[in-house]
N, CA, C and O atoms as a GROMACS GRO file, in nm:
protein
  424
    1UNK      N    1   0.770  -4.521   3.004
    1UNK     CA    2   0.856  -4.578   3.105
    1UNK      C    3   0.840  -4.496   3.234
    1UNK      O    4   0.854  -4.374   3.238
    2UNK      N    5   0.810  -4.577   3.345
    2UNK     CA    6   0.804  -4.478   3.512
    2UNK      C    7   0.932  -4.453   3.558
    2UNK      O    8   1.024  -4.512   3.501
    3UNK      N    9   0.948  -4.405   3.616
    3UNK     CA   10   1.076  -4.377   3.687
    3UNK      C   11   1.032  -4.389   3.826
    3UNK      O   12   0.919  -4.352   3.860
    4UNK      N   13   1.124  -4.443   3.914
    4UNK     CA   14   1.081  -4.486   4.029
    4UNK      C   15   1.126  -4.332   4.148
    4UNK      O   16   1.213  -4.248   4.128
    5UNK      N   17   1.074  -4.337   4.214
    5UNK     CA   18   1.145  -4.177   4.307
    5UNK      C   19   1.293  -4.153   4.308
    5UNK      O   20   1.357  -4.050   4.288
    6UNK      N   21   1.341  -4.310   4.343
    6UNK     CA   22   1.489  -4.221   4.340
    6UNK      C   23   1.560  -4.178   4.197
    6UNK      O   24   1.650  -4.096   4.180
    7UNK      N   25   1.491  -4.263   4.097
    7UNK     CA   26   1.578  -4.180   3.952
    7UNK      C   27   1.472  -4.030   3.907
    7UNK      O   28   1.502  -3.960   3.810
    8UNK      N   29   1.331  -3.996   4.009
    8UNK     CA   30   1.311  -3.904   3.969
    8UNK      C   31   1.404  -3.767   4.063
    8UNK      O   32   1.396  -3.649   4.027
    9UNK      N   33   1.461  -3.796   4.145
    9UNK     CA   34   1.576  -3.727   4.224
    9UNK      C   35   1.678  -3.742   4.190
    9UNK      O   36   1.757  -3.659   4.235
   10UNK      N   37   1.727  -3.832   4.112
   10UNK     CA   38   1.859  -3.841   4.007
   10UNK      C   39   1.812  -3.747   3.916
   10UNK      O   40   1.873  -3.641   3.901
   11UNK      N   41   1.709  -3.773   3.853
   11UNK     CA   42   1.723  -3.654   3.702
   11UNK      C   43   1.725  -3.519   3.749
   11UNK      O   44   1.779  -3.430   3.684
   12UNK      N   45   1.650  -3.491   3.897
   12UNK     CA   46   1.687  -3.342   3.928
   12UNK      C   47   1.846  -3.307   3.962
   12UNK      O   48   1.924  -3.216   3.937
   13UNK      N   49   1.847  -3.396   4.011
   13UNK     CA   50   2.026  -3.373   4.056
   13UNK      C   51   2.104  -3.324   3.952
   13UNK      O   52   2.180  -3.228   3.961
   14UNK      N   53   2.078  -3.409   3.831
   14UNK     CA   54   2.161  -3.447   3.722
   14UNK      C   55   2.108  -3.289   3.658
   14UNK      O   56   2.185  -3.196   3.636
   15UNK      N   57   2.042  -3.287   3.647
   15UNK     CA   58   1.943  -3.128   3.592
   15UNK      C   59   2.061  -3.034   3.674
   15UNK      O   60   2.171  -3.028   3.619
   16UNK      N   61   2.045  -2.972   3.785
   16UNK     CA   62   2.101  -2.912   3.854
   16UNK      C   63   2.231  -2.912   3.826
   16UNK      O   64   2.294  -2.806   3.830
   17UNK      N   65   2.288  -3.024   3.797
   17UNK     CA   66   2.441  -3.049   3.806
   17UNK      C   67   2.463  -2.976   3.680
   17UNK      O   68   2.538  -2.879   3.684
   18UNK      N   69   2.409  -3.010   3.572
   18UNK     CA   70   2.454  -2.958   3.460
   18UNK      C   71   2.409  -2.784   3.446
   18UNK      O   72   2.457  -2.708   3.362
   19UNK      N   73   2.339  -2.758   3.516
   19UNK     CA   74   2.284  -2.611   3.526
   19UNK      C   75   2.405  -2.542   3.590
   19UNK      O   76   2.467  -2.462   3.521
   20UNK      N   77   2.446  -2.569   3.725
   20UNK     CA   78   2.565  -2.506   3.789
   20UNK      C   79   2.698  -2.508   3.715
   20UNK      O   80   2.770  -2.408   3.717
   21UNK      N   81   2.744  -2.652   3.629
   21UNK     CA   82   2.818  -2.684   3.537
   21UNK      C   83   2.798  -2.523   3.444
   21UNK      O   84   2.863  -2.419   3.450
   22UNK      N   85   2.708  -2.552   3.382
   22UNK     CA   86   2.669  -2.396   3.294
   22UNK      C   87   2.719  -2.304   3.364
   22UNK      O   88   2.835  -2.264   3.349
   23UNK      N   89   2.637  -2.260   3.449
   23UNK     CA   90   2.673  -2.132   3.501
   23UNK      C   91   2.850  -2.074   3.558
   23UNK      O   92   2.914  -1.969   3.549
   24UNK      N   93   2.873  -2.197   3.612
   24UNK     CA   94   3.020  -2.198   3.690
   24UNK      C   95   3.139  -2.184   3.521
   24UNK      O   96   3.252  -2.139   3.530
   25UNK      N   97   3.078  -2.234   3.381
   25UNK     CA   98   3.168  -2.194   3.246
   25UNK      C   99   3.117  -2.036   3.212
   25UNK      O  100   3.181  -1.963   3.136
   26UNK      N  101   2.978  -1.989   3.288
   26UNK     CA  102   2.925  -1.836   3.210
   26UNK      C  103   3.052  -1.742   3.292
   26UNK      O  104   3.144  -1.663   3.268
   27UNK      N  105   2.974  -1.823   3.420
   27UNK     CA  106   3.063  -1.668   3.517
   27UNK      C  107   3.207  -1.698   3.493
   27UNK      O  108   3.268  -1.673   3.597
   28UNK      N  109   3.286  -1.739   3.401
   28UNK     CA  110   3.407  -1.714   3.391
   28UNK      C  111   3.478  -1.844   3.487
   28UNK      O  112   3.566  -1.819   3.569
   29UNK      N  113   3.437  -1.958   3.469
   29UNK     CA  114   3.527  -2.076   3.506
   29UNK      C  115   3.506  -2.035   3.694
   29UNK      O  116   3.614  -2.037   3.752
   30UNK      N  117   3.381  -2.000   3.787
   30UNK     CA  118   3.413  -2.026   3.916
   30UNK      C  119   3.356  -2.140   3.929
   30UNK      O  120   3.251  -2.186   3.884
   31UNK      N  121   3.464  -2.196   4.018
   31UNK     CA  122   3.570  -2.283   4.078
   31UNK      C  123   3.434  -2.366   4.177
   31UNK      O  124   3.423  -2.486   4.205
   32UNK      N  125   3.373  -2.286   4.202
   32UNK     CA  126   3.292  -2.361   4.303
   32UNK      C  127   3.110  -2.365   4.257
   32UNK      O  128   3.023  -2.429   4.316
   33UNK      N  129   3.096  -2.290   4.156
   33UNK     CA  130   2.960  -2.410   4.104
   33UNK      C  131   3.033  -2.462   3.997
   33UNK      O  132   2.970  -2.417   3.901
   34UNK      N  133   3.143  -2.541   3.944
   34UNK     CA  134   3.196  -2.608   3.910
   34UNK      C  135   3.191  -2.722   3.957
   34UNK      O  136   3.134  -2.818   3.904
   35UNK      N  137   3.256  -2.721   4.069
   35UNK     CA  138   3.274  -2.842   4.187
   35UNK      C  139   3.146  -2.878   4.224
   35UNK      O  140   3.134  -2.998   4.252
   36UNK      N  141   3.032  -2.801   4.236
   36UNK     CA  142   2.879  -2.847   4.275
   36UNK      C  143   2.835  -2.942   4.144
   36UNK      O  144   2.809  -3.061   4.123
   37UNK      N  145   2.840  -2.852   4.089
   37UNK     CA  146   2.826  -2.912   3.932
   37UNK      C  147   2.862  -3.034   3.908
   37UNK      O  148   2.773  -3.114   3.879
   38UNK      N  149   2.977  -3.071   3.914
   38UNK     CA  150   3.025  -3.210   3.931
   38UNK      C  151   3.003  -3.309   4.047
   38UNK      O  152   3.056  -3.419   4.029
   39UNK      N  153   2.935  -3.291   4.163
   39UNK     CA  154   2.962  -3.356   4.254
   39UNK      C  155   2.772  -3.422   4.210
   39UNK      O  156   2.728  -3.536   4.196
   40UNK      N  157   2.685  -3.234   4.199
   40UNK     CA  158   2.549  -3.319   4.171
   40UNK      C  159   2.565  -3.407   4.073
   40UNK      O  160   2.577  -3.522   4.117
   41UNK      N  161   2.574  -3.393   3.902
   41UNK     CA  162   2.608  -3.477   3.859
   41UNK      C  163   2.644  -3.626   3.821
   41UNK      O  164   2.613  -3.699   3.727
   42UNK      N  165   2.711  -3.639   3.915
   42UNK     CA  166   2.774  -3.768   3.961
   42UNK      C  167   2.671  -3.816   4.048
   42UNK      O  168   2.623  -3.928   4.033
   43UNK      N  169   2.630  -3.730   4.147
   43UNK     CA  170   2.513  -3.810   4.225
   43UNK      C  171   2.409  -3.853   4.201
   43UNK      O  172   2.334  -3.929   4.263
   44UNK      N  173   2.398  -3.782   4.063
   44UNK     CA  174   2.227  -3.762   3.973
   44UNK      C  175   2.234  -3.929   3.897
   44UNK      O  176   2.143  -4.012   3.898
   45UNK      N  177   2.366  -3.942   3.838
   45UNK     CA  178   2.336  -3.995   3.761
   45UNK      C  179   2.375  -4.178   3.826
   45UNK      O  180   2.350  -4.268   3.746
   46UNK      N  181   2.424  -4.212   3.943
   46UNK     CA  182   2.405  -4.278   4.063
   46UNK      C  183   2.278  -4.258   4.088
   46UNK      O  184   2.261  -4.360   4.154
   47UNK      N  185   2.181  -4.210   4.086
   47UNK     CA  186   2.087  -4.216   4.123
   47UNK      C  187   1.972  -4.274   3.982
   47UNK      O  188   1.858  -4.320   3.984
   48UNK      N  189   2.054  -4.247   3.886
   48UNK     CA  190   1.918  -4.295   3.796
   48UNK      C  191   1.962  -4.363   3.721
   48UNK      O  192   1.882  -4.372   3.628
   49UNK      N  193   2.076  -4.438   3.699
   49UNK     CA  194   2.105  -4.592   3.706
   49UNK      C  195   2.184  -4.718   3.782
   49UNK      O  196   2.216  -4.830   3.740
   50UNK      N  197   2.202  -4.647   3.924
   50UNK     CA  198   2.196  -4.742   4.014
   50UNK      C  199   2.352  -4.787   4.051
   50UNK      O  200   2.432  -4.776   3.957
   51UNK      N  201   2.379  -4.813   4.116
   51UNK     CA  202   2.527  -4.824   4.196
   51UNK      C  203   2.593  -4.928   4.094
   51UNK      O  204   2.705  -4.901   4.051
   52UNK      N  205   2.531  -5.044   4.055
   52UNK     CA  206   2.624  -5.125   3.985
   52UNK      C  207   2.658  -5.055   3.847
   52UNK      O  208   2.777  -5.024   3.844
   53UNK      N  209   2.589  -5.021   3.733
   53UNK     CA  210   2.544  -4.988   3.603
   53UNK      C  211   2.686  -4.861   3.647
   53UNK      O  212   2.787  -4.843   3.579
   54UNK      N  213   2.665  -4.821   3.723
   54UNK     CA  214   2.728  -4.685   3.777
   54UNK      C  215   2.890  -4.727   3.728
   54UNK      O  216   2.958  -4.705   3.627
   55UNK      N  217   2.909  -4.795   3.846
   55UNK     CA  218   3.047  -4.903   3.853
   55UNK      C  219   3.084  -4.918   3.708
   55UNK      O  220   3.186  -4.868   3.660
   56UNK      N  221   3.003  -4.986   3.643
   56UNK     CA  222   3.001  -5.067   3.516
   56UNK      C  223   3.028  -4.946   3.374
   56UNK      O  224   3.060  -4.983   3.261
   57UNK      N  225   3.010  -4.827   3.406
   57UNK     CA  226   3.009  -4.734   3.314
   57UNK      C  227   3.147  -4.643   3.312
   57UNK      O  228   3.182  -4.580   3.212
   58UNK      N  229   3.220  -4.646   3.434
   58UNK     CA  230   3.334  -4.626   3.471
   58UNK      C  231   3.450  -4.705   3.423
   58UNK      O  232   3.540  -4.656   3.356
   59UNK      N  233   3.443  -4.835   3.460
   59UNK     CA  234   3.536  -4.939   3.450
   59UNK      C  235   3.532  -5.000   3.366
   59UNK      O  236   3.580  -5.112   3.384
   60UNK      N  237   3.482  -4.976   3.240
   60UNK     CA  238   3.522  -5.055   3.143
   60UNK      C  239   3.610  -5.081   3.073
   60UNK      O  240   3.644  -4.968   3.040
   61UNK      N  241   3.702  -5.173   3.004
   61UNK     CA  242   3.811  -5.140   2.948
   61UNK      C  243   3.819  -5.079   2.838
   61UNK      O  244   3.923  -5.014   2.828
   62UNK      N  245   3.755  -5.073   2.757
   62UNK     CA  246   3.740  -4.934   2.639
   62UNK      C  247   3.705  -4.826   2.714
   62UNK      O  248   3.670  -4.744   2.629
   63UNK      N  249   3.693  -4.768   2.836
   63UNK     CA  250   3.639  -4.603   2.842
   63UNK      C  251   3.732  -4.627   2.986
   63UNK      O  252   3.666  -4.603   3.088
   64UNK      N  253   3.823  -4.654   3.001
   64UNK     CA  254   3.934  -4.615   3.062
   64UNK      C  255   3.973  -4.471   3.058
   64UNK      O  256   3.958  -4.392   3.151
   65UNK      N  257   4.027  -4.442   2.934
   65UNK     CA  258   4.075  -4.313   2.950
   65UNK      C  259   3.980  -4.232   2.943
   65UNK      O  260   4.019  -4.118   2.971
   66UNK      N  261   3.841  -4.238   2.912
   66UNK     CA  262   3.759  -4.181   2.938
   66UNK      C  263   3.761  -4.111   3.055
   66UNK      O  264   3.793  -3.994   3.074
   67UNK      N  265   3.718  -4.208   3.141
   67UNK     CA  266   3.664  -4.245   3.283
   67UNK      C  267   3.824  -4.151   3.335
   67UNK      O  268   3.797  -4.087   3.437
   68UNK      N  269   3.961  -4.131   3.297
   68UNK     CA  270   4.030  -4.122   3.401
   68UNK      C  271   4.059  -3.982   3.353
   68UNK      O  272   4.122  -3.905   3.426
   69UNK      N  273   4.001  -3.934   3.196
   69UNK     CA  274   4.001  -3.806   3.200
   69UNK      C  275   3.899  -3.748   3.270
   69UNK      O  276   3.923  -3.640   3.324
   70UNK      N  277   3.776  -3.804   3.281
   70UNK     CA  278   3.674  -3.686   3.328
   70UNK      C  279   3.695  -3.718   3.473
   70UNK      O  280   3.637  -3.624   3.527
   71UNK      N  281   3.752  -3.808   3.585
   71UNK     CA  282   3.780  -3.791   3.693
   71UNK      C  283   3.906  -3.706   3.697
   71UNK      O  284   3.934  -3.664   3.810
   72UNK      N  285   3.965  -3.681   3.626
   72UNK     CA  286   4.128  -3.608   3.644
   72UNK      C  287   4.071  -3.429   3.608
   72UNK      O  288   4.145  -3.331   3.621
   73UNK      N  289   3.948  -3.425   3.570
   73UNK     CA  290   3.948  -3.310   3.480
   73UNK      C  291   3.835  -3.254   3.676
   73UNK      O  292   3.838  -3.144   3.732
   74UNK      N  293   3.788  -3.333   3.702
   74UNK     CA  294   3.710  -3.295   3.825
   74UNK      C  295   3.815  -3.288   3.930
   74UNK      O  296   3.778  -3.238   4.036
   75UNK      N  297   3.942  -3.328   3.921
   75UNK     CA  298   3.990  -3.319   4.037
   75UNK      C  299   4.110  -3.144   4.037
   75UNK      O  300   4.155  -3.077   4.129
   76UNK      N  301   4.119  -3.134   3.908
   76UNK     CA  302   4.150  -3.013   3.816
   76UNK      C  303   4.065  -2.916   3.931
   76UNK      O  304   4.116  -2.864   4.030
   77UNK      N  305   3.968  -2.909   3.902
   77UNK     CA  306   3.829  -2.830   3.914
   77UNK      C  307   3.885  -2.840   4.090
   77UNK      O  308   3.962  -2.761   4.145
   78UNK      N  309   3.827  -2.944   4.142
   78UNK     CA  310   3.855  -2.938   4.316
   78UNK      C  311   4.020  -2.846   4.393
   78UNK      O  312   4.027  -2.798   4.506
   79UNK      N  313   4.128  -2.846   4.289
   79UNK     CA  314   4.243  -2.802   4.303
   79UNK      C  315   4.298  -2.634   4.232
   79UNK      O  316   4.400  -2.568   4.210
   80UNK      N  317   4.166  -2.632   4.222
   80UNK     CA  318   4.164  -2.496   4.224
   80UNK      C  319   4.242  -2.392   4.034
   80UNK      O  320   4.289  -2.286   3.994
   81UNK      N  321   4.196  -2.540   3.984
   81UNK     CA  322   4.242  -2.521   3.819
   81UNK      C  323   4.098  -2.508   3.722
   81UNK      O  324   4.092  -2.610   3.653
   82UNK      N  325   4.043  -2.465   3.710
   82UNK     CA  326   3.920  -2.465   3.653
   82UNK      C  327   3.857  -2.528   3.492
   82UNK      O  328   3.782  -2.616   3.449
   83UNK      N  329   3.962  -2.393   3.435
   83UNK     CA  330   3.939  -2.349   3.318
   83UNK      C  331   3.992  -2.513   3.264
   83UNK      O  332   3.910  -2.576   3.197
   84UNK      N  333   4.151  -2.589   3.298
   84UNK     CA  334   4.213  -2.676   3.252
   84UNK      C  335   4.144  -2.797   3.283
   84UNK      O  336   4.142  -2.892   3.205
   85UNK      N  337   4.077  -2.799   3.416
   85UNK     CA  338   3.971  -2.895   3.460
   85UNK      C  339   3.884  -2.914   3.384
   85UNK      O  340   3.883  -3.030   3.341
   86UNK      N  341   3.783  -2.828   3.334
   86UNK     CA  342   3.694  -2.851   3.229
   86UNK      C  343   3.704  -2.939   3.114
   86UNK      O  344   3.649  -3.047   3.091
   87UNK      N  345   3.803  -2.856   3.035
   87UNK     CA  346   3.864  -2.919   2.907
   87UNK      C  347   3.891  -3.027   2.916
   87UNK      O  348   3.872  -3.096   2.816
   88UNK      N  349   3.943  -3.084   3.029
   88UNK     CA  350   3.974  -3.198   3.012
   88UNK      C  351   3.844  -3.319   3.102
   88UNK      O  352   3.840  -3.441   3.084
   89UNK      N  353   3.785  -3.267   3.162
   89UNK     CA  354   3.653  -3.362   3.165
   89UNK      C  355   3.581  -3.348   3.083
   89UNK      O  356   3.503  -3.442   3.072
   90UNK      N  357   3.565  -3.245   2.994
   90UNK     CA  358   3.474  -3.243   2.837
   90UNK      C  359   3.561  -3.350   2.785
   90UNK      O  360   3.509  -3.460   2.799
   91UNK      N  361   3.674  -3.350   2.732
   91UNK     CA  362   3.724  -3.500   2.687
   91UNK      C  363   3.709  -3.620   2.720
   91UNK      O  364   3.719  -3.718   2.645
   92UNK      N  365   3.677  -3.619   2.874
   92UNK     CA  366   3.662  -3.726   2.918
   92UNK      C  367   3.481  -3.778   2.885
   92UNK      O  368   3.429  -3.884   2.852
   93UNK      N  369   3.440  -3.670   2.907
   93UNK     CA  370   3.289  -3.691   2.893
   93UNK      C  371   3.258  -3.768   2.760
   93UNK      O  372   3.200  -3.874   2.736
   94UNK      N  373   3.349  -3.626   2.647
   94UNK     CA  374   3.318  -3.718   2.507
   94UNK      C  375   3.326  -3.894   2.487
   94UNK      O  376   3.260  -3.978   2.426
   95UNK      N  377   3.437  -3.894   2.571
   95UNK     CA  378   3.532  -4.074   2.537
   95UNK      C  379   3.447  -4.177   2.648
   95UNK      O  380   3.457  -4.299   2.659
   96UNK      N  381   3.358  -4.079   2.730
   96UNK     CA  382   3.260  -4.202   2.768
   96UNK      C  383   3.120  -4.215   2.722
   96UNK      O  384   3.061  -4.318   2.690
   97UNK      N  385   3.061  -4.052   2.725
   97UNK     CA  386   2.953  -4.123   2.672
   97UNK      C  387   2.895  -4.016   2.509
   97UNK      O  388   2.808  -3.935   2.480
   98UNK      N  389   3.014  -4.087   2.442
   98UNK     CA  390   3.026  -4.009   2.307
   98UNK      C  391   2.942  -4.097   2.197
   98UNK      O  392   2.899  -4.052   2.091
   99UNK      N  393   2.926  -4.239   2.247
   99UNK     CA  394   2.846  -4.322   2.161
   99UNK      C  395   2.773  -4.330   2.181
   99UNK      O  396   2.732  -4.433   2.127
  100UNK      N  397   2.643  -4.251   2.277
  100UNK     CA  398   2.542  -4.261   2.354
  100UNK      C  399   2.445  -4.226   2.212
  100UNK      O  400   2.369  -4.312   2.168
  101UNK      N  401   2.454  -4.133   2.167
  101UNK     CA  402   2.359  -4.082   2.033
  101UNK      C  403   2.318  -4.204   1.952
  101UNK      O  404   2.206  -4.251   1.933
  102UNK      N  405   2.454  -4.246   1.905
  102UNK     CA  406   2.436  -4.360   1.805
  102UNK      C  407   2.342  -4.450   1.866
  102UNK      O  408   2.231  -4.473   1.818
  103UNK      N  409   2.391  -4.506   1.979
  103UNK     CA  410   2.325  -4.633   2.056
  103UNK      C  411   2.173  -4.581   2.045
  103UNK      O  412   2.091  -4.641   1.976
  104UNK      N  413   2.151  -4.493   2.098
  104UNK     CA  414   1.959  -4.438   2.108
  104UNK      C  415   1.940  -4.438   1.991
  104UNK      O  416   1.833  -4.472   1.942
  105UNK      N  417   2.002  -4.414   1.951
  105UNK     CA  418   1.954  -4.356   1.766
  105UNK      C  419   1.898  -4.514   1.668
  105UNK      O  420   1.803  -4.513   1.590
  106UNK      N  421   1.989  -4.642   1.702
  106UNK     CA  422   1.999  -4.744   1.622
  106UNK      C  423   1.894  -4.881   1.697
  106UNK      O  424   1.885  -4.990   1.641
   0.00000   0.00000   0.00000
């Protein structure tokens, strides 16, 4: 499968995002490659499936609380709560894309 330029600049983003993500839980929950972390992330992955799919992965009515933990858990993170931010966008993360394994897998 090719990837067209902009999802090969999504997967770096998305790369990055989760790298600063890492690093911002090593160094002890800072607050601000946290917030990078999340912002690439989000941009990465807008970028490598596309504004609607994007939309569509958010708003669904089964991953609601998903979707409103891992935005509540980033806004944690932006307000200067870190450690509680996390935890709770790891929950959110799980409850959205926790069936992702199975789906590739089957």
């Amino acid at each position: 499968m090719w990837l067209t330029d902009m999802q090969k600049i999504g997967v770096g983003l998305t790369s990055f995002g989760a790298l600063f993500m890492l690093l911002g839980v090593m160094l002890f929950f800072d607050g601000a490659l946290l917030a990078l972390g999340n912002i690439l992330f989000l941009g990465g992955l807008f970028l490598i499936i596309g504004p609607q799919k994007t939309f569509y992965v958010f708003v669904r009515k089964n991953k609601l609380r998903g979707t409103a933990c891992f935005l509540g858990g980033i806004l944690f993170v932006f307000l200067k709560w870190p450690a509680i931010g996390v935890l709770v966008e790891m929950f959110g993360f799980l409850n959205l894309f926790g069936s992702l394994p199975l789906t590739i897998s089957s």
